[in-house]
N, C-alpha and C positions, 0 to 999 in steps of 0.2 A: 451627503456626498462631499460635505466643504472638507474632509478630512484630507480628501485627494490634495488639495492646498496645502496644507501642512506638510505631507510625506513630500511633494513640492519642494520648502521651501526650506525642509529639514537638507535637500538633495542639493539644494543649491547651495544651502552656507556651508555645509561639505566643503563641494569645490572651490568657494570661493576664500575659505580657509589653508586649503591646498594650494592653492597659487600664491597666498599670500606667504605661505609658509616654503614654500621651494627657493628660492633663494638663498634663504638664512639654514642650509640645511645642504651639506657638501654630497651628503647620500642621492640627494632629490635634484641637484643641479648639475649642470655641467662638468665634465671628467676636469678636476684639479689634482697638483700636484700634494700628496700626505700633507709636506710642509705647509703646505698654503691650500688649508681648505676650501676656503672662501673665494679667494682669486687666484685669476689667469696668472701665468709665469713669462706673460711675452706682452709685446708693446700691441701686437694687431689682436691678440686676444683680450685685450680691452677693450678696446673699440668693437669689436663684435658681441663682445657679452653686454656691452652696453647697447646694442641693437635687438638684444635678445630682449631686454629688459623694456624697452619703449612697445618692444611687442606684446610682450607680456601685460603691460597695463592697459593698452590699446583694447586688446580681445579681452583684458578683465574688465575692464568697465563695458566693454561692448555686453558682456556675457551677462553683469550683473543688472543690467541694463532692461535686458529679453527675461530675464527670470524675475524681476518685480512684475513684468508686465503678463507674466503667464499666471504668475500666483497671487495678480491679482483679479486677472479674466476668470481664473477657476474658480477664486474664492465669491468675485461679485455675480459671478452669472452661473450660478451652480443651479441645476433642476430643481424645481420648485414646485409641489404635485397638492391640491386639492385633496379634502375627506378621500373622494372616492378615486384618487389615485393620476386626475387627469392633471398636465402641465396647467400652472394660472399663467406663465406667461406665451406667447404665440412667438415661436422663432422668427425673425425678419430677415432678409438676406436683400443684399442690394450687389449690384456687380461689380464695383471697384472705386478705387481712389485715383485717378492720375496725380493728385498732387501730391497724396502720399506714397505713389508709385516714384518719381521727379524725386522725392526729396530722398527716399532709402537707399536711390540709386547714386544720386550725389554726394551724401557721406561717407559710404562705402569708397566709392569712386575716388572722393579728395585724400582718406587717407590712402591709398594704397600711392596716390602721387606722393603725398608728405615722404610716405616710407622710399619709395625711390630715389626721391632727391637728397632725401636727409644720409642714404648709406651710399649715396655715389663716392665722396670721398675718401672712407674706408676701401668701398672695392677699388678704387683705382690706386692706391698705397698699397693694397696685396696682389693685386692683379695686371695691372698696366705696364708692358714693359716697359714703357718710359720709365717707373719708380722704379725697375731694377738697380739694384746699388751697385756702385762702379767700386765689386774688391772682386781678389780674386777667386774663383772657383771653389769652392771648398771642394766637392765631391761632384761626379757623374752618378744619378743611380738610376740602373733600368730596370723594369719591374718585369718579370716572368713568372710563368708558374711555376711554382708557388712559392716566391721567395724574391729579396730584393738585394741585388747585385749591386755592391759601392765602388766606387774606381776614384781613388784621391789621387792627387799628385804628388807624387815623389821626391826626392831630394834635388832636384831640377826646377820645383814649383810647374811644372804642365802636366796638363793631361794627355793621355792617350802616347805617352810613352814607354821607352821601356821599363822603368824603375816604377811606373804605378804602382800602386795598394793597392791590391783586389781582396775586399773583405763579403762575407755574405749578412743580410742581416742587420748590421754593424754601425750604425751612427753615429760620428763624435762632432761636435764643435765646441766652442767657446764662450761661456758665459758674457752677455753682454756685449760680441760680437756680429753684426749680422752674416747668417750664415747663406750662401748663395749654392745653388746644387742646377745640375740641371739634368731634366727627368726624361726619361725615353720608358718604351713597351718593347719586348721583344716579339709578345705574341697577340695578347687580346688587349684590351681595354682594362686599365686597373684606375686606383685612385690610392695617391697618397695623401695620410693623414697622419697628421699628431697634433690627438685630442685635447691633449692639455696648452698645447700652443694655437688651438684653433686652424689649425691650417691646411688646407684641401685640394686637390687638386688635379683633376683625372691626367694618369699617364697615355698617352694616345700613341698608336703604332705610327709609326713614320715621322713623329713632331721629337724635338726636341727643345721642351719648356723649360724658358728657369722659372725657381721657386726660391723665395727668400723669406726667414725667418729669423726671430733672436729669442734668448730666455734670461731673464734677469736671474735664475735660481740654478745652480749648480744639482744634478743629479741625475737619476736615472728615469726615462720617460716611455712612454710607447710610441709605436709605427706602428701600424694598420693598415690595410686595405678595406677601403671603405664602398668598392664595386665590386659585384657580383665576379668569379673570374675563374669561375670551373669548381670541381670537385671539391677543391682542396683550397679555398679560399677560406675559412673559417683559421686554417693555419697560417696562413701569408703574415705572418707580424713581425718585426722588427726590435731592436735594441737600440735608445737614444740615450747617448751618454752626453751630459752637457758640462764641460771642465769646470774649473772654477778659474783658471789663469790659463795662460797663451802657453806658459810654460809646463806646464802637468798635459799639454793637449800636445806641445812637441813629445815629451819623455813617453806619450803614450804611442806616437807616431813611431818614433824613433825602433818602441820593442815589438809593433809589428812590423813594420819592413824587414826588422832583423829576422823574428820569427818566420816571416814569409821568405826569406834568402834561405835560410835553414831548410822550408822543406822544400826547396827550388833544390837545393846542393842533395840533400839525401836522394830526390826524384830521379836525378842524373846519376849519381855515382857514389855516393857517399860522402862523411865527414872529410875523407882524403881529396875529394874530388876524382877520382876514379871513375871512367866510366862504366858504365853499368853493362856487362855482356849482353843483356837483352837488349 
């Protein structure tokens, strides 16, 4: 029966090949951008993927830890049956450890404090409004189903007036600038994410959160919804466009507002401006 040991311990350097191999492997880790297989595209998506990675060695040494110890309980204390088929050795059973009760629950215990303390400063750099950064608004976006409503500011620089951008979908900012947004629900409970910048952040009805992000790499990214949020959540996704300069992010602003005046002027009355008899 020591063979059971073996298929063991063939299972575990398996896994223990796999974790060691996820990292170094763009398919097996974290959603990154084509450009940059290997790494995050954002400054807080470093700092989390290097949270990712303390945890990783933490539960891999924990893991590889329990699976010497299994395959070698099965290999040294495997059944062991006399001629006529009877056990030579007699099972013993005794009722517990307290001290090794004390001790499993204090290792466990001290890391989960290390892990606390060590990413408090991370979360409070993406989370804290205190570290919200003092520019202006980029975008308002509210999340409904199934689809995310963007409101930038307009040639005035504020929001919630008349010349807004009302785009659906649609996310632009500027490479290397931090981009400030602030997040509302119209109906249920969603969750904004973009994977490749690490960044999360449930939309809540009646709150209105800022979220702030940046990406050192100019391109095209995703939006998600990453909460549960009816029927048609599977489609909830987004377009992140990240400029390369402040000014390719004006000339993009600049041909929707135009766009968007255009089908303002058609809705009313046409290219004359003519009102429309209906």
């Amino acid at each position: 029966m020591r063979y059971w040991s073996l298929l063991f311990a063939l299972a575990a350097i398996f896994c223990i090949g796999a974790f060691v191999y996820a990292p170094f492997n763009p398919d097996w880790w974290l959603p990154n951008s084509p450009s940059e297989p290997y790494h995050t595209i954002s400054t807080f998506g470093r700092e989390i993927d290097s949270l990712f990675i303390i945890i990783l060695v933490i539960t891999g040494i924990t893991f590889i830890g329990t699976q010497i110890a299994l395959v070698w309980a099965s290999f040294r204390f495997v059944d062991q049956t006399d001629a006529e088929g009877r056990p030579v050795r007699k099972a013993t059973y005794f009722h517990g450890s307290q001290r090794l009760e004390v001790v499993w629950t204090i290792i466990p215990a001290s890391i989960l404090v290390f892990i606390a303390l060590y990413q408090m400063g991370t979360w409070a750099a993406i989370k804290f409004r205190s570290s919200a950064p003092k520019v202006q608004a980029l975008a308002e976006v509210t999340a409904r189903q199934f689809q995310w409503v963007m409101r930038y500011p307009g040639p005035d620089g504020r929001l919630n007036t008349a010349d807004d951008l009302h785009l659906v979908n649609d996310l632009h900012f500027v490479k290397g600038k931090t981009a400030l947004i602030y997040l509302k629900s119209s109906d249920v409970l969603h969750s904004f994410f973009l994977p490749q910048m690490r960044i999360k952040q449930d939309a809540v009805p009646g709150l209105n959160i800022p979220v702030w992000f940046d990406s050192d790499r100019a391109g095209s990214y995703d939006l998600a919804c990453a909460e549960l949020c009816g029927w048609g959540h599977y489609k909830m996704r987004g377009n992140v466009t990240v400029h390369e300069t402040q000014a390719d992010f004006d000339d993009w602003m600049q041909r929707a507002i135009d766009a968007q005046n255009v089908s303002q002027l058609a809705a009313v009355g046409g290219p004359q401006g003519e009102v429309n008899p209906r």
